[in-house]
C-alpha positions in Angstrom: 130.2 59.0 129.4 129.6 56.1 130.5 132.5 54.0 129.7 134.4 57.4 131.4 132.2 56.4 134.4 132.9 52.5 134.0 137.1 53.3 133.7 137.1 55.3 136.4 135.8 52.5 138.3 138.3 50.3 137.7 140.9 52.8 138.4 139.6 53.5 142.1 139.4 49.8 142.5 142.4 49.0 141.5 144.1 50.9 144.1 142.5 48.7 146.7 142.4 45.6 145.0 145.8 44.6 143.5 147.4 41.6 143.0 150.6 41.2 141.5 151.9 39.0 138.4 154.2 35.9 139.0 157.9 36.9 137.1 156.8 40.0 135.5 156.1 42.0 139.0 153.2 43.7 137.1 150.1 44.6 139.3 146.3 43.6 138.4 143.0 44.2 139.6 142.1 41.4 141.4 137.9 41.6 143.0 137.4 37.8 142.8 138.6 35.5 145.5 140.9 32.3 144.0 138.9 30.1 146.1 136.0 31.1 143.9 137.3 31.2 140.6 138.9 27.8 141.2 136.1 26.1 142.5 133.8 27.2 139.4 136.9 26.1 137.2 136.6 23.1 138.4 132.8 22.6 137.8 132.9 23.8 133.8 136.4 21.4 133.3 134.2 18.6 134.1 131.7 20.0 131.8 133.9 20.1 129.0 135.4 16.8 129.3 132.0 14.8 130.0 130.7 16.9 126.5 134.3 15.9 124.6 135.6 13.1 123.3 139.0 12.3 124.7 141.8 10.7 123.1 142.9 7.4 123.4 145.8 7.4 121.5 148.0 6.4 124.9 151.3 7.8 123.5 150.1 10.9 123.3 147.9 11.4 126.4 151.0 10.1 128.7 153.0 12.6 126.4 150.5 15.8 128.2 150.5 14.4 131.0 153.8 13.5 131.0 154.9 17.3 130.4 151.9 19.0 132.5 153.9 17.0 135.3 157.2 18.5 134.5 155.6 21.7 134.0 153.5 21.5 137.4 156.6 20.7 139.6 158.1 23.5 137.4 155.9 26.0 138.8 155.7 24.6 142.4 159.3 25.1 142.4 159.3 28.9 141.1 156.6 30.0 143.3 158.3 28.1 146.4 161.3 30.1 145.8 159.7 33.1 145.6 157.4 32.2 148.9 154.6 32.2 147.1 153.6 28.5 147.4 149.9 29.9 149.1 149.3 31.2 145.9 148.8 27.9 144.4 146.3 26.8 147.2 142.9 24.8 146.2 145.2 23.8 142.8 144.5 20.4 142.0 146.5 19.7 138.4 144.6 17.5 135.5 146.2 17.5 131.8 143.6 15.5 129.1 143.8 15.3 125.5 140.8 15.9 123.6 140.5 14.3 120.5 139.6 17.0 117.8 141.4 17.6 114.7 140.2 21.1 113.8 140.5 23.0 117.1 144.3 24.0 117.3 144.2 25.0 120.9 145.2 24.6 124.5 143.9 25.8 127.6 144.7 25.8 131.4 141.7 27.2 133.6 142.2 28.7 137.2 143.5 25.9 139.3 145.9 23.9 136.9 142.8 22.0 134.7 144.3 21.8 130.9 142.7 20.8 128.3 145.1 20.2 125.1 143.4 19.2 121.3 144.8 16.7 119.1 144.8 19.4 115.9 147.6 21.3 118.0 150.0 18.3 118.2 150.8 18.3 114.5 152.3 22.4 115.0 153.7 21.1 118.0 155.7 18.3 116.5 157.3 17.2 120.2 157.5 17.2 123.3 159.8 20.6 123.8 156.7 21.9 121.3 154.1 20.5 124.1 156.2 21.8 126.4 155.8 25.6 124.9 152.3 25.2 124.3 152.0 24.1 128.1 154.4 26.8 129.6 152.3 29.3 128.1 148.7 28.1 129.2 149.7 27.7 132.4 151.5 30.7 132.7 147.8 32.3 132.3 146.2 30.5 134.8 149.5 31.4 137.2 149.5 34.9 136.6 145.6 34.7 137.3 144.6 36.1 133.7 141.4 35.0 134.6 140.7 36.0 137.6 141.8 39.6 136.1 139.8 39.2 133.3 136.4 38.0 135.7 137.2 41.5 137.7 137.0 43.5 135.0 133.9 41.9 133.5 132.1 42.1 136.8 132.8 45.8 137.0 132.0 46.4 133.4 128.7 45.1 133.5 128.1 47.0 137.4 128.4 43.5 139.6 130.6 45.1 142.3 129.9 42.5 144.8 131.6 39.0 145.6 131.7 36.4 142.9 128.8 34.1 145.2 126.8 37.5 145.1 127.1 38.0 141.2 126.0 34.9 140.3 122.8 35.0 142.8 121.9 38.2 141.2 122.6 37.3 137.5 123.9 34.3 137.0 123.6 34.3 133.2 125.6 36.9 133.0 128.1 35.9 135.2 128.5 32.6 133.9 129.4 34.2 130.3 131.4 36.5 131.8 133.4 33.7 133.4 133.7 31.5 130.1 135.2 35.0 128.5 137.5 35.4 131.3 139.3 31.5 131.4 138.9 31.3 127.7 137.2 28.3 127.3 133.1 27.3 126.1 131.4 26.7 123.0 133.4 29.1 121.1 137.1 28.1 122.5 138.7 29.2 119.6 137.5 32.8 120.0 137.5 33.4 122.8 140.7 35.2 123.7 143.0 37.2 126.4 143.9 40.3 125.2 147.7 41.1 124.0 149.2 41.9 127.0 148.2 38.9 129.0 149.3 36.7 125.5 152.7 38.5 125.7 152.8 37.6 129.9 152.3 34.1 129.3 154.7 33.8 126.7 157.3 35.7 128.7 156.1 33.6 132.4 156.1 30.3 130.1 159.4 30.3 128.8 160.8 30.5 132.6 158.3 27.5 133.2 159.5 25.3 130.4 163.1 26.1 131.2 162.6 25.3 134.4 160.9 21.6 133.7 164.2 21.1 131.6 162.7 21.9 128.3 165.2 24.1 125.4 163.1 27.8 125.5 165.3 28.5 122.5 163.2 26.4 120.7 160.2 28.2 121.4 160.6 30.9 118.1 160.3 28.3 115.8 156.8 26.9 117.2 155.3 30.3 117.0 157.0 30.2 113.3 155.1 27.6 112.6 151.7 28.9 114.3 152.1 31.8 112.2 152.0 29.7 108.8 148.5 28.5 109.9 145.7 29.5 107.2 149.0 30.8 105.2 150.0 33.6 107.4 147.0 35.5 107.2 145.9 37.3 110.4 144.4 40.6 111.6 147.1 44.0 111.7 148.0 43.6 115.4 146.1 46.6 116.8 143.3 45.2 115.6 144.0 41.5 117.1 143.9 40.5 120.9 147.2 38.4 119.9 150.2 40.3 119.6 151.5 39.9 115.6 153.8 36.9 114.7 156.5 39.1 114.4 156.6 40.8 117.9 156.0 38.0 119.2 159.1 35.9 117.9 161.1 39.0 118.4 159.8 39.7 122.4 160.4 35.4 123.1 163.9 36.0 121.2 164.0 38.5 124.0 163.6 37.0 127.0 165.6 33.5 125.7 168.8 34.9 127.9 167.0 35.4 131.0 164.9 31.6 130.6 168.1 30.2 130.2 169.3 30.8 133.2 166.7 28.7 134.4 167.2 26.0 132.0 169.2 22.6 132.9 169.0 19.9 130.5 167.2 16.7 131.8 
């Protein structure tokens, strides 16, 4: 009953409070201001980099930062085009390396902060791999996965009110229901968006990558490589928040035609 009581929520809300995706034209919930989400951001990306080691292998760093920079104009190009430039207000771009070789992950929090690991590099293999990983992640923080994800939460666990006024009346809980939302904390690497949002940023990355002059045809064969990680092994997909290998490939294979229309060579 109470999950009933805790949908229908969302449903009433959402016909007030809508927001629409970047590229895809789909509509979200959206309760929390980007001001907000951005600002907090901001506050746990210096966090995580002042409790990580980064790398100083200097080939690779100016690598990410290198391609968050094509990446970055990539976007500011797109959303100009589209006259949505206001919807990258407050956004003030960083791209680090973190040296860790067992955490194969990358992450872009609400206003452009992204965070790559060394252990991704090696599935990466170069730059037009960066450039894939990099789309994607900042496809989620584009299409304001979480800011989605943070409205959600809030109404879940009945904080109805303004992001200022859910962490004045619970902060604890708001503050794990933010790390959930971006993706990012002491458990990184579980810490997931669910399968459509994946499948979002995959589709919103390749346009991105394209875009910044990087081959999206190449992007199948970087997932083929993800998906020999641990020997292939991974949950049935209704029972993962990742869409399966499979669809994956085959949905990117899908929307190749439309990023390259995008695409000119650099």
């Amino acid at each position: 009953m109470l999950k009933k009581f805790v949908y229908l929520q969302i449903i009433l809300l959402g016909f007030y409070s809508c927001a629409t995706v970047p590229v895809t034209g789909r509509k979200q919930l959206n309760l929390v201001s980007n001001s907000e989400i951005i600002t907090m951001s901001a506050d746990e990306y210096k966090k995580v980099l002042a409790e990580s080691k980064l790398s100083t292998d200097q080939e690779k760093v100016q690598m990410i930062k290198r391609v968050g920079s094509r990446i970055q104009k990539a976007v500011e190009q797109y959303m100009a085009s589209k006259g949505a430039s206001d919807q990258l207000a407050g956004f003030n771009w960083e791209f680090n390396l973190i040296q860790d070789d067992k955490t194969v992950n990358a992450w872009c929090m609400p206003g452009g902060k992204v965070a790559f690991y060394t252990a991704i590099l090696p599935v990466c293999k170069d730059e037009t791999g960066v450039a894939i990983v990099m789309g994607h992640e900042v496809a989620h923080a584009i299409a304001n996965h979480g800011r989605e994800r943070m409205s959600e939460g809030m109404i879940a666990n009945g904080l109805l009110g303004t992001l200022s006024g859910a962490l004045g009346a619970n902060p604890t809980l708001t503050q794990q229901i933010f790390m959930q939302a971006v993706g990012v904390g002491a458990n990184v690497a579980t810490l997931k968006f669910s399968r459509g949002n994946e499948s979002e940023a995959d589709h919103i990355g390749l346009i991105f990558m394209a875009m910044a002059g990087y081959d999206p045809n190449q992007a199948p064969s970087f997932w083929e490589r993800m998906s020999t990680l641990g020997g292939g092994s991974q949950p049935p997909e209704f029972l993962s928040t990742h869409p399966s290998h499979e669809t994956r490939i085959k949905d990117i294979q899908g929307w190749i035609p439309e990023a390259m229309q995008y695409y000119k060579k650099n």
